[in-house]
C-alpha positions as CSV (number, residue, x, y, z in Angstrom):
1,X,-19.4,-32.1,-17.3
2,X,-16.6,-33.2,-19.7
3,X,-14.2,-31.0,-21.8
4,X,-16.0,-29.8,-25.3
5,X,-14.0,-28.2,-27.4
6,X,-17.1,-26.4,-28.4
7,X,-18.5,-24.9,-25.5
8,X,-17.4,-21.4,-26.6
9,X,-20.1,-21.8,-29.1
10,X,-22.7,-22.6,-27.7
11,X,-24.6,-19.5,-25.7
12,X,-26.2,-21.6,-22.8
13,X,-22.8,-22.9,-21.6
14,X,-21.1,-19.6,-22.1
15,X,-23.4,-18.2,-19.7
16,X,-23.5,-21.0,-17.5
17,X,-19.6,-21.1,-17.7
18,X,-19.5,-16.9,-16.8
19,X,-21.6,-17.7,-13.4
20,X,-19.8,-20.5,-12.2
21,X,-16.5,-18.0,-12.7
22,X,-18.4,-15.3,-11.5
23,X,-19.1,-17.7,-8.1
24,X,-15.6,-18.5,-7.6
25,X,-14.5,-15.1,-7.6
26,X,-17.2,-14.0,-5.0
27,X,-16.5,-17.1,-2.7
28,X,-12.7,-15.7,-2.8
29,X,-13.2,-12.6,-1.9
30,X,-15.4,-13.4,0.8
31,X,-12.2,-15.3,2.0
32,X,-10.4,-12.4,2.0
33,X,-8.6,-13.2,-1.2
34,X,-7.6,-10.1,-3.6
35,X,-9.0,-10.3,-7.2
36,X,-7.0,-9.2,-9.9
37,X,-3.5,-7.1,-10.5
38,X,-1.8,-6.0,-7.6
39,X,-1.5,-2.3,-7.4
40,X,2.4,-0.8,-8.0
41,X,2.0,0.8,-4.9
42,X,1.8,-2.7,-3.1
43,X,5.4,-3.1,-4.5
44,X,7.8,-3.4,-1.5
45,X,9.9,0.0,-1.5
46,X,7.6,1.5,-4.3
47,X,6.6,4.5,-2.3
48,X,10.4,5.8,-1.1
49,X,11.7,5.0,-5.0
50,X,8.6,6.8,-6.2
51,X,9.0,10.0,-4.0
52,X,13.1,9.9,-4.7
53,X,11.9,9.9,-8.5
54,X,9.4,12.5,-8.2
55,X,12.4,15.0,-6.3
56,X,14.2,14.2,-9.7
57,X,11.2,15.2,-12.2
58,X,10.6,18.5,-9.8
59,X,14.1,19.1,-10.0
60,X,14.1,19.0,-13.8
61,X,16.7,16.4,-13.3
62,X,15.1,13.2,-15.7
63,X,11.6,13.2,-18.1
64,X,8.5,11.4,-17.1
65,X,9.4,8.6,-19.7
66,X,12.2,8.0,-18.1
67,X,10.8,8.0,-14.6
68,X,8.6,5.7,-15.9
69,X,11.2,3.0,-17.2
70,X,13.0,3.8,-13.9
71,X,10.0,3.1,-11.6
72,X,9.3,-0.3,-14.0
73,X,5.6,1.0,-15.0
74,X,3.9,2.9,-17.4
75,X,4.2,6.3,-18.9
76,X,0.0,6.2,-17.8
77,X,0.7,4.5,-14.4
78,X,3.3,7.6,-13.9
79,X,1.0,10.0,-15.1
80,X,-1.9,8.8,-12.9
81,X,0.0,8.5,-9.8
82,X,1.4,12.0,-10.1
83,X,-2.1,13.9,-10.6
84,X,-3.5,11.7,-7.7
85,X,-0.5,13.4,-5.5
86,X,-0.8,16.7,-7.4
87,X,-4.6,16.8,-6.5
88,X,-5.9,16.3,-2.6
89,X,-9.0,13.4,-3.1
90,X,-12.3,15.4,-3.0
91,X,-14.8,13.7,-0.8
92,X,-17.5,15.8,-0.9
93,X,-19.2,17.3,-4.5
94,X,-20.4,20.7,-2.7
95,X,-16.3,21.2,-2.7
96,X,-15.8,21.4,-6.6
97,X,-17.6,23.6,-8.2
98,X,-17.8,23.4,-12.1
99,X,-19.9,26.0,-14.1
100,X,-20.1,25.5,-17.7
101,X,-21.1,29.4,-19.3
102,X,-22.1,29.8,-22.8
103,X,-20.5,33.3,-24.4
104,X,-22.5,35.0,-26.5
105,X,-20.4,34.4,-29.4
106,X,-21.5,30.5,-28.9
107,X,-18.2,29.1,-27.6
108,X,-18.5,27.0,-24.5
109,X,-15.7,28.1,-21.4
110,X,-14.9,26.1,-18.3
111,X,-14.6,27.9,-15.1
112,X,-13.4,25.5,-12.5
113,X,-13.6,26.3,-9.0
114,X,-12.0,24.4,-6.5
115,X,-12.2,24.6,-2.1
116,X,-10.4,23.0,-0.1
């Protein structure tokens, strides 16, 4: 199979082209090879910089914008690493309980429920 310039064009070998890549990253995993982005928490000394920080934000001490920069990642990453620490992981559904009322006036409210 030589090099075509056109091969983006043409749907049989984009498919064929999608399995064959699709393949290799199977057979890599299956060697025990990690697909994708490392996580920021796979950082050597994230965890220690990223409690020190979080003492900081608690303390009122620096923003999340600029615990962000500090911690190289972004303002997301931040934001999603805090509410995972903020909020034990729920394992079982039975433990949340969400009920979704209806007033009579027609507005929808949220009563959230949560056991731990």
């Amino acid at each position: 199979m030589g090099w075509d310039g056109d091969w983006y064009k043409d749907d049989a070998k984009k498919s064929i082209h999608g399995q064959l890549v699709q393949a290799g990253m199977e057979r890599a995993r299956q060697q025990g090879k990690r697909i994708g982005r490392p996580s920021v928490t796979e950082r050597d000394g994230f965890s220690q910089r990223f409690m020190a920080v979080v003492d900081r934000l608690e303390q009122g001490g620096i923003s999340r914008r600029q615990a962000a920069r500090e911690l190289a990642i972004g303002y997301a990453t931040l934001k999603r690493l805090l509410d995972a620490r903020l909020w034990p992981s729920i394992e079982n559904e039975q433990e949340m309980l969400v009920a979704i009322t209806t007033c009579g006036d027609g507005n929808v409210y949220d009563d959230i429920l949560v056991t731990y």
